[in-house]
Residue, then its C-alpha position, 0 to 999 in steps of 0.5 A: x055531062x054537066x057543066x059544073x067545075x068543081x075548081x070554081x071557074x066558070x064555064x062557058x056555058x055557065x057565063x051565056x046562061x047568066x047573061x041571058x039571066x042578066x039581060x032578062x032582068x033577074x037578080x038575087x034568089x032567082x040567079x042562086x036558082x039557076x046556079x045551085x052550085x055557086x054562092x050568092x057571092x060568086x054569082x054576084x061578082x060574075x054579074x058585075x063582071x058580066x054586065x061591064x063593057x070592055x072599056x070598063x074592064x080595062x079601066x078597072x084593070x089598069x088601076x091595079x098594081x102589078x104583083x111583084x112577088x119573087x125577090x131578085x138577088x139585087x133586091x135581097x143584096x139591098x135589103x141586107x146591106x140597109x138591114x146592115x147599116x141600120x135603116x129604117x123602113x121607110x128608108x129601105x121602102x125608098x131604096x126598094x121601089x115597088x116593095x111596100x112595108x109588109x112585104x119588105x117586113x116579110x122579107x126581112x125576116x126570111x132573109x135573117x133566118x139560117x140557109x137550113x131554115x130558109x131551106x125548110x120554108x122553101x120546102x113546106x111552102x111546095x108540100x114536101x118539107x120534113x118537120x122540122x127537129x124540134x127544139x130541145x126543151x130542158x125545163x128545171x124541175x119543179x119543187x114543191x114545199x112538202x107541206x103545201x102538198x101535204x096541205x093539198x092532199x088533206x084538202x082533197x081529202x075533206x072534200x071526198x068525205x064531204x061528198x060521201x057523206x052528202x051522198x048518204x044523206x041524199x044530199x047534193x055534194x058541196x058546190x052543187x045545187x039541189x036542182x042537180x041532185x036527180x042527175x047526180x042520182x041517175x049517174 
């Protein structure tokens, strides 16, 4: 059996034989070659991973934001209420500790929509949403002068007996060149 995951994490096995790599000094191509299956890119951040000491690791940990994902009620109720009273970003930002612009930007925008469409997003985003009823679309029917299609077809007519008689004279037909003409023959 070998130890290769297809869903991109790293075994055990995989992050012992990159340190023994690492500790022996190798780098770049010589890495790629012991893991055929991973990018240059995933062994690279692996190595760097790798190679800090725990004291590093947690540091590099401790700079990171925590994730606030899921809108509670309260948050959504502050949201409407600001979006009610005509606030601006900025001020909602402040209300909202935690939330940045985008995401409130983002939530804005989900909380304006209908319950049967916030419905429809909730359901794509697990994979089980129908399509949606498409929107009907009643275009106005386009009216064309009858002259201006008379004048289209006379053109278009003109320009087929330009060809043909192109073609009987072993000419290339107008809008090409003579360089063309030994493909046009073959066709």
């Amino acid at each position: 059996m070998t130890d290769i995951n297809l869903f991109g994490r790293w075994s055990e096995q995989e992050v012992t034989r990159l340190r023994h790599a690492v500790a022996e000094g190798l780098r770049g191509d010589a890495l790629a070659a012991l893991f055929p299956d991973r990018t240059p890119g995933a062994i690279e951040a692996k190595r760097l991973l790798v190679t800090k000491t725990p004291a590093q690791l947690a540091a590099r940990l401790s700079r990171r934001r925590p994730r606030k994902s899921d809108w509670t009620e309260e948050e959504d109720a502050i949201l409407i209420a600001g979006l009610d009273a005509g606030l601006s970003l900025e001020a909602l930002q402040a209300r909202l500790p935690g939330r940045n612009g985008a995401g409130i930007n983002r939530r804005r925008w989900i909380v304006g929509l209908s319950d049967e469409r916030r419905e429809q997003i909730k359901l794509a985003r697990r994979g089980e949403h129908k399509k949606p009823d498409p929107v009907p679309y009643h275009a106005a029917p386009i009216i064309v002068p009858e002259a201006v299609i008379e004048e289209r077809d006379r053109r278009l007519l003109a320009q087929d007996r330009q060809a043909l008689v192109a073609r009987m004279m072993g000419d290339p037909p107008p809008g090409y060149s003579a360089l063309d003409s030994r493909s046009l023959q073959s066709a």
